[in-house]
N, C-alpha and C positions, 0 to 999 in steps of 0.2 A: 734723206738729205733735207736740211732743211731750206725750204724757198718763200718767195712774198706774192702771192696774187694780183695779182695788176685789178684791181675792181672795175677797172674799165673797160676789160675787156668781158664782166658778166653779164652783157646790159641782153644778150642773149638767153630765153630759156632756155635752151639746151643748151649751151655753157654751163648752166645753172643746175640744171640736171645732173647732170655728171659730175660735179660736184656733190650732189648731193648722195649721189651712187659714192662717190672713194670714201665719202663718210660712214655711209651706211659697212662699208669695207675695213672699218676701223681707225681711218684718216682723221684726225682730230685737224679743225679747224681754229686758230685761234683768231678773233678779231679786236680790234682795239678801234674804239669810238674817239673822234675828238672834236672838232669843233660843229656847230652846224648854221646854216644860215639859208634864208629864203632864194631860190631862183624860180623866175615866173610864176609867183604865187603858188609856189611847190618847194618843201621844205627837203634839203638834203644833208646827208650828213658825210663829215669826211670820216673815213677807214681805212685801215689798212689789213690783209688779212697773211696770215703766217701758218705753215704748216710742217710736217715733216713728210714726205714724199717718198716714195719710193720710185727707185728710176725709172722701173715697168712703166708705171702711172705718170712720171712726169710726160713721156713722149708721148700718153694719151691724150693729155691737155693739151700740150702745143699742138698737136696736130687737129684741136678741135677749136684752134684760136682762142684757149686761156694763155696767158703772159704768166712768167714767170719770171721772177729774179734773186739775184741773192741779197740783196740792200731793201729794206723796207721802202713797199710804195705808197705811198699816199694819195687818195682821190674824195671829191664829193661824188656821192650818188643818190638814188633813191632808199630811202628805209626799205622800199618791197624788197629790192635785190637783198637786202643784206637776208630782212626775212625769210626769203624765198631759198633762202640756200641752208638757214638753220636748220629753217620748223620742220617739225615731227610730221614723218607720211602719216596718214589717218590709218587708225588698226583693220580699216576697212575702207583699203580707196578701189573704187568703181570703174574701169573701163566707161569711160564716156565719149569716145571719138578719138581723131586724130589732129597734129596739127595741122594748119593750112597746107604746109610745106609737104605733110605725110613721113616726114620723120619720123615721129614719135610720137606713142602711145597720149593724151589727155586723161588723167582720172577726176575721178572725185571724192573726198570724203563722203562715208553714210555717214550724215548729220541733219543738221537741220538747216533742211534745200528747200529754194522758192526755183517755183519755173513758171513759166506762160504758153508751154506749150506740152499737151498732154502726150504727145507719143515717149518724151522726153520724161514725162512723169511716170508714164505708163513703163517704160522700159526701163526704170529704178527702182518702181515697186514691184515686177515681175523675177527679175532676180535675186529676189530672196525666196521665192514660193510662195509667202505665207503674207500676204499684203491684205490691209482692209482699204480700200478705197471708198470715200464718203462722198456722194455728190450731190451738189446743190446748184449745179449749171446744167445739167440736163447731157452728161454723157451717156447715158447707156446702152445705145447702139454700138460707141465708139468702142468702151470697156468689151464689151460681149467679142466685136471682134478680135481685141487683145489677146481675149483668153477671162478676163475675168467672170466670174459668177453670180449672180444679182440673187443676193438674199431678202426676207422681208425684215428681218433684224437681227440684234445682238441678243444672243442666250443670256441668259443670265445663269441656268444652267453650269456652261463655263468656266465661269469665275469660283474664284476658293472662297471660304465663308470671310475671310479678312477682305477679299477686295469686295464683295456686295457690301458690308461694313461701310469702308470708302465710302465706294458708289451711292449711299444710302445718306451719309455725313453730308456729302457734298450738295446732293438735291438737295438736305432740308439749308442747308446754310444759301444756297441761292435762292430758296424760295421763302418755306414759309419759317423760318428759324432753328438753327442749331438744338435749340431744345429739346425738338420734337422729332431727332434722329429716332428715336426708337420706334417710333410711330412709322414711319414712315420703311425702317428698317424690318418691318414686321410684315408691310405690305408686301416689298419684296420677296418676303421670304413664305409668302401666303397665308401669315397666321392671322391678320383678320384685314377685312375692308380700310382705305384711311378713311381719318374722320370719323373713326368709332368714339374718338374720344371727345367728352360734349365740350372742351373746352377748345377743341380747335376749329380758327376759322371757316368753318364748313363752308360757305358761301365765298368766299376768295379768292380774289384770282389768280391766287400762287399756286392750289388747293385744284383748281380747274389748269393750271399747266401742269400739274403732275399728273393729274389724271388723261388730259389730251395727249402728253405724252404715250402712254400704254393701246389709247383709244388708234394712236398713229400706228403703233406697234412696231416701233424700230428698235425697241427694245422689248425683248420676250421673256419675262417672268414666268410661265405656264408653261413653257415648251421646251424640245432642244432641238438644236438645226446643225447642218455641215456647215461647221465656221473654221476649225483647225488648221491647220498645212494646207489651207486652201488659199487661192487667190478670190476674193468675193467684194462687191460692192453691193451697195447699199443709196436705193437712191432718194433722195429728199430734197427735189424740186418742190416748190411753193410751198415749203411745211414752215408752219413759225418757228419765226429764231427761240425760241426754249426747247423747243422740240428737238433742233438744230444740234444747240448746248449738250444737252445732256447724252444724248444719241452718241457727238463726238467722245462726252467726256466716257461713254461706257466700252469707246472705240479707246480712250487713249487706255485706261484702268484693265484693259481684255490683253493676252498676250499672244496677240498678234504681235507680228515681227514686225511689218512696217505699218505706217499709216499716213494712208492719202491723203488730201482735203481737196477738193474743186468747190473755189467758190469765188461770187465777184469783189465781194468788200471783205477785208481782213479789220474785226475790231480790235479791243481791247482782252474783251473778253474772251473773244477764241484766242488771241495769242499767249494771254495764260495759261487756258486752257492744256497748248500745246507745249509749254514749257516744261510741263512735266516729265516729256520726254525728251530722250538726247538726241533721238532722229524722229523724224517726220519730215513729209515730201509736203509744201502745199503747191496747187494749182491755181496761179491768178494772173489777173492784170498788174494786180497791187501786191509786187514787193517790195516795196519803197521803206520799208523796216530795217531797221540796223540789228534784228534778233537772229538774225540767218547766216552758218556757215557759210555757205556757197548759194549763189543763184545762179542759175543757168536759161538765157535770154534767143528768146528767136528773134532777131529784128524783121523789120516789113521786107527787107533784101531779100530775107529768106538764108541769112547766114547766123550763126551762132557764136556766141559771147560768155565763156565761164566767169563769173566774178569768185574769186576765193578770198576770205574774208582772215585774217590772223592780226597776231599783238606783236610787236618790237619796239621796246624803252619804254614800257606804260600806254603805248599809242596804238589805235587801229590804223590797219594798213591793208588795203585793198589790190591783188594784182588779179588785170585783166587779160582773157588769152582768148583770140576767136580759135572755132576749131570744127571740123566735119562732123557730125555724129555718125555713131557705126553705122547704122540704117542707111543714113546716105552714106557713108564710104561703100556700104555695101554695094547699095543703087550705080553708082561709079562705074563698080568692077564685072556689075551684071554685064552694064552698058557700054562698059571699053571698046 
């Protein structure tokens, strides 16, 4: 049957939800955009939304305080709502807590997540198995108790002969020029010293971070270690940032499932770095970056803040949800 959504009454997430459930059900949602205009320096847009219902389903809505009618409704709302009720669940949303209320389930996409607080990190890269966590804050008490594994570095071992390749391009274009990929592709792969050849800058200080690089050995040319289906960090307290770079970048090119990052300053450069991949977790103070699906916030309260990030009519659109995490929901139920 077909009826008209009252938009006013979705200003609830779980209104919202469930909605989103009789779609995933094969409910086709139709919405019509029409005018929009500023309130409170917050832009909204008026809508109306139309579906065809089945009657099961209509008395599931009103009984969860969606409006329905038979005449088209019209309202302004927020862009999130509309978003929130379209967009695609992630092909891999994450159990992240509960709502305040304990209703209902919080997920998250695995994407590309900022947090500020490691258990929160911790417990998104341990549910895959296969996590590298890189650290440059000085966790590794913390990781060990998690469960994670503190390796001296990244095999190179590992890698197929295409990504050393990469790996190889990439140093010499950060350091001492693309030219000299082969050079330096050779070292890797052990067939001679660099700087065999008299025409490279042997005295350099590009030349001298590729080599403190191997000197650090967070990257292992000679060797091979338990890296696979493991859960393992890797730590790199007070190492120079080149050292930092390339370590990450042989973390982002390895196929490890997730990857970590704990560190205080987020630049330029690492955030390229991690562009290359469609998920990564990092750990900081600083996510103040617009490159991140989701962020997920501890404030000083000591309560929790999802921000989930998406696009509706060309525009980003931000909606924010506080929420338990499981750990403390769990703590709760010990403690009831």
């Amino acid at each position: 049957m077909t009826k008209y959504i009252d938009p006013r009454s979705l200003s609830g997430k779980f209104q919202r939800r469930i909605l989103r459930a009789i779609r995933e059900m094969g409910v086709e949602l139709i919405i019509k955009t029409y005018d929009r205009k500023m309130i409170n320096d917050r832009e909204v847009i008026e809508v109306s939304i139309r579906a065809d219902i089945p009657k099961e389903l209509m008395k599931i809505l009103k009984k969860h305080g969606v409006k329905l009618s038979n005449k088209e409704l019209r309202a302004f709302v927020s862009p999130i709502i509309i978003w929130d009720i379209v967009r695609e669940e992630g092909t891999e949303e994450i159990p992240l807590g509960t709502s305040i209320d304990g209703n209902y389930v919080i997920t998250v996409p695995l994407g590309r997540i900022c947090t500020n607080d490691y258990l929160i990190a911790g417990y998104l890269g341990l549910i895959k198995n296969d996590a590298l966590w890189i650290d440059a804050i000085n966790l590794s008490d913390e990781l060990d108790k998690m469960g994670f594994i503190e390796i001296e570095g990244i095999p190179l071992a590992s890698f197929s002969r295409g990504k050393i390749e990469d790996f190889a391009r990439l140093i010499a274009r950060k350091t001492i020029g693309e030219r000299y990929v082969a050079d330096v592709l050779d070292f890797l792969l052990k067939k001679e010293d660099l700087g065999a050849d008299e025409e490279l800058p042997l005295y350099s200080k590009e030349i001298a971070s590729i080599k403190d690089l191997f000197k650090w050995r967070t990257v292992l040319i000679d060797e091979s270690g338990e890296f696979s289906g493991k859960n393992v960090f890797i730590d790199l307290v007070d190492v120079p940032r080149i050292v930092l770079w390339i370590t990450l970048l042989a973390g982002i090119l390895s196929d490890k499932r997730i990857i970590i990052l704990s560190i205080n300053h987020l630049d330029k450069e690492i955030m390229e770095l991690l562009s290359m991949r469609k998920e990564f977790i990092i750990l900081s103070n600083d996510c103040s970056t617009n490159r991140f699906d989701a962020k997920i916030i501890k404030r000083n309260e000591g309560d929790y803040l999802l921000y989930r990030f998406g696009w509706f009519e060309k525009k980003r659109v931000v909606m924010k949800e506080k929420f338990i995490p499981l750990f403390k929901a769990v703590e709760r139920v010990e403690n009831g």
